[in-house]
N, C-alpha and C positions, 0 to 999 in steps of 0.2 A: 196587157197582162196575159190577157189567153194566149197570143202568139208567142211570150215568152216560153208557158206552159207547155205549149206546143214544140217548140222548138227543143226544150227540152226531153223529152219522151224520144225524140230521134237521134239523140247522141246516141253513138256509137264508142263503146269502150274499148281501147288493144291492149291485150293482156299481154304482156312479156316475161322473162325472167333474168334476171341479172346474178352471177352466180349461184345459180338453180333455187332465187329465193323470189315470188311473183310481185310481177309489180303490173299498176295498169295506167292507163293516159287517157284522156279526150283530146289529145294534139296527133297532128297528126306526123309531122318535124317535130321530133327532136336532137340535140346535139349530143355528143358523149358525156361533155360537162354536166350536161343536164340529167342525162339518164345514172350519174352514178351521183349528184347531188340529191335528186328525188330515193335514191335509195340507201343514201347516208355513210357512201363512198366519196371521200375528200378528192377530188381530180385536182388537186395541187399534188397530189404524193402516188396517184393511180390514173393507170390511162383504159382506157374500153377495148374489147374485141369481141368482134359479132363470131357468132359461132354458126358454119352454116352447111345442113346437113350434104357429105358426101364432098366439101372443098373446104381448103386450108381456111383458119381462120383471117377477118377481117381486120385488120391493127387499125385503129384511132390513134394511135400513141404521138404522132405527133401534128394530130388533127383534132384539139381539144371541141372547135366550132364548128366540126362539118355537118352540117345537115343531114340527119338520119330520116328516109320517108320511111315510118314505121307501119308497120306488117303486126296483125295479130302471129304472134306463136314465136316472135323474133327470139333468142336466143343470145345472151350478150357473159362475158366475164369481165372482171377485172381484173387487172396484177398489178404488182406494183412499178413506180419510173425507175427509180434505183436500185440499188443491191437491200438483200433485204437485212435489216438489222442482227447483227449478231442472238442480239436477247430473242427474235423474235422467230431465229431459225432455232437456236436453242429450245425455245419452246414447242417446235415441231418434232424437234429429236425425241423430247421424253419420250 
């Protein structure tokens, strides 16, 4: 039990943000699927891309399983796989 205790106190948390909304992890690998399931982005309809200061962004899009070693301060968006729905560019217009 103490060593449990213990073991806990040295987790280390990595804060990220997923369209500039914070998310955080005790893993250290995660996938894209994963990182927009934890943030309650469907990766059946959306794919990942890391954002990283000073070079073009990173595409996931047709790497749903790759292995991310994640980095406090990482940086990530989503967009969507497809065209985006008429109603739902409409809604951009107003």
């Amino acid at each position: 039990m103490m060593e449990e205790i213990h073991h806990k106190k040295h987790e280390h948390w990595i804060h990220y943000t997923i369209d500039d909304e914070p998310e955080s992890t005790l893993e250290k690998v995660l996938t894209p699927a994963k990182i927009m399931g934890d943030a309650g982005i469907d990766p059946q309809t959306n794919y990942l891309e890391q954002l990283v200061h000073g070079h073009p962004p990173i595409s996931y899009k047709d790497k749903p399983n790759e292995q991310i070693e994640m980095k406090d301060g990482m940086r990530f968006i989503s967009k969507p796989i497809g065209p985006m729905p008429v109603s739902s560019v409409a809604h951009y217009v107003r």
